[in-house]
C-alpha positions, 0 to 999 in steps of 0.5 A: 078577040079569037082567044076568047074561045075556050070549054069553061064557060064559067071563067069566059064570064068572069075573066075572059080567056085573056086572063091567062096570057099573063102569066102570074106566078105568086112566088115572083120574087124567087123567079125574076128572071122569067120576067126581066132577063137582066136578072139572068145569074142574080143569085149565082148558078141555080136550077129551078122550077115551079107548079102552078094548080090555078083555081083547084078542083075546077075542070079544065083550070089553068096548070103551069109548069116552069123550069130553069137553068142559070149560069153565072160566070163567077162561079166558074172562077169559084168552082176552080178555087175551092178556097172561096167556098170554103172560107165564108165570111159574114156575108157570104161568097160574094159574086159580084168580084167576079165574072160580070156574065151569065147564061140562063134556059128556061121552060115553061109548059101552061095549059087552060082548058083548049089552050096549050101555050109552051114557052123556051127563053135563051137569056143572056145577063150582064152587069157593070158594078157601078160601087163597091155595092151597086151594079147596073144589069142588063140582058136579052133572052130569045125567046120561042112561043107557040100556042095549041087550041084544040077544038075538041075541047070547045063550047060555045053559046050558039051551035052554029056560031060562024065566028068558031067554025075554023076552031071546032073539031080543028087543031089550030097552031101557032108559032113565033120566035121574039125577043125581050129585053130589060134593064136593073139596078142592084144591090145587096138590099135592093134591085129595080128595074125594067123589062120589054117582053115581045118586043116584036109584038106578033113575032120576028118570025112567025108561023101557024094558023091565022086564025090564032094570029093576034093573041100577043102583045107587047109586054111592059113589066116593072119590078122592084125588092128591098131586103133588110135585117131587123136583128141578127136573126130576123129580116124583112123583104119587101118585093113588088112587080107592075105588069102592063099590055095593050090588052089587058092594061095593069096588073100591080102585085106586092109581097112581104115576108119575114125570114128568121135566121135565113132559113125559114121565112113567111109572109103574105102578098096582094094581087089587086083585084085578084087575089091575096097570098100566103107564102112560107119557105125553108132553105135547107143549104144549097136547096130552097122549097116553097109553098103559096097558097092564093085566094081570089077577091074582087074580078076573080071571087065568082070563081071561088077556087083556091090556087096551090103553087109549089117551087123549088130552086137549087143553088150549085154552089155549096154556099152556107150563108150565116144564120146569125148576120145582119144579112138578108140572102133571101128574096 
């Protein structure tokens, strides 16, 4: 494959440039809609972002910039009636009476030595409430790609390696318009389920160079959480995530956390063969921040780099969820 090109010699010999066509973000179980955009407005109307400084200090190593927008009808309603925001119950203003829609805009910016790859997603998430607690969701987002390799920044083994000669000194692009789809299950304590990313597999539409043509696969991603409190001030979430390609095959990652009054919460995850997590949060009213520190194990450990992500995510509605509850409100 051409996207095997790239300056880290290094990460070519451990990995493979492959690798990050994948996109790992260790705080997963805060950003699921970038995954599945059934889960389009699951926490109501948020903004949020992320960073992600992969394998610091090492030239030329993977940076990943991500930002949303979401939108969820029933807080439209809400909004207009400032009553519902204002007389809280023990758990919380619950959305799901409302509106079943919701609209979401996301970007997110990844850059690994030659490679810059810019993603846009339009989503858009509905649900049918099957229960008084269980909802059945389902979403599309369009979704925009496009990938820049800069031959300026290329090393290659062999001089004269005909493979490369389009690449080198060249700015080769690469542009495609997809879609993705997905389907979820969800309830107070839990959600599972499916996603399709790159449905069309090289693009509905495509644009660019041919020599990066056959970078994109298919993509099939499973996720599941369950969320339960412990005391009136402690809870336990669980969170997991299954991503798989023709390409790069599997990829399994879990997370567990404790969250104490939900406000403050910290735990650990596993991504197999790759890497161990430590997380740790707060949620301070309507904003929360959160910090992951990943070390590489197995296939990754010859890197021998650290990885720092930092999020934060904003709710738009002045919701105060209890601190004394035997509710969770924490993923």
């Amino acid at each position: 494959m051409k996207k095997y090109i790239i300056a880290i010699a290094a990460i070519l010999s451990a990995l493979g440039v492959q690798a990050q066509s994948r996109k790992h973000i260790a705080n997963f179980s805060l950003f699921q809609q970038y995954y599945n955009p059934a889960l389009t407005g699951y926490e109501g109307s948020m903004l949020k972002t992320f960073y992600r400084n992969q394998w610091t200090g090492f030239e030329n190593a993977p940076k990943t910039i991500f930002a949303s927008a979401e939108l969820d009808l029933a807080d439209l309603g809400a909004w207009k009636q400032n009553n519902l925001l204002k007389t809280q119950q023990e758990d919380g203003y619950n959305r799901q009476i409302g509106a079943k829609h919701a609209f979401g805009l996301a970007l997110l910016n990844d850059q690994f030595g030659a490679l810059t790859e810019n993603q846009l997603f339009l989503s858009y998430g509905a649900r049918v409430q099957l229960s008084e607690k269980i909802s059945l969701r389902w979403g599309t987002a369009v979704a925009l790609s496009t990938q820049r390799l800069d031959g300026n920044k290329l090393t290659i083994d062999q001089e004269n390696d005909p493979q490369y000669q389009d690449a080198l000194g060249q700015n080769n692009r690469l542009g495609k318009l997809d879609l993705n789809f997905g389907l979820m299950l969800t309830a107070d304590k839990y959600y599972v389920g499916y996603a399709m990313q790159d449905v069309g597999e090289e693009g509905l539409v495509t644009m660019g160079d041919d020599y990066l043509k056959g970078m994109y696969t298919r993509k099939h991603i499973a996720q599941a959480g369950y969320r339960t409190a412990v005391t009136d001030q402690v809870g336990v979430v669980l969170n997991g995530i299954y991503q798989y390609d023709d390409k790069l095959k599997e990829t399994v990652e879990v997370q567990a956390k404790g969250v104490y009054q939900n406000t403050f919460w910290v735990g650990g995850g596993y991504r197999k063969d790759l890497a161990y997590t430590l997380n740790a949060g707060v949620r301070l009213d309507q904003l929360k921040i959160g910090y992951v520190y990943e070390a590489p194990t197995n296939d990754a450990k010859a890197i021998g780099r650290s990885t720092n992500e930092i999020m934060l995510t904003f709710n738009l509605l002045p919701v105060k969820y209890p601190k004394y509850s035997k509710t969770v409100n924490i993923w």
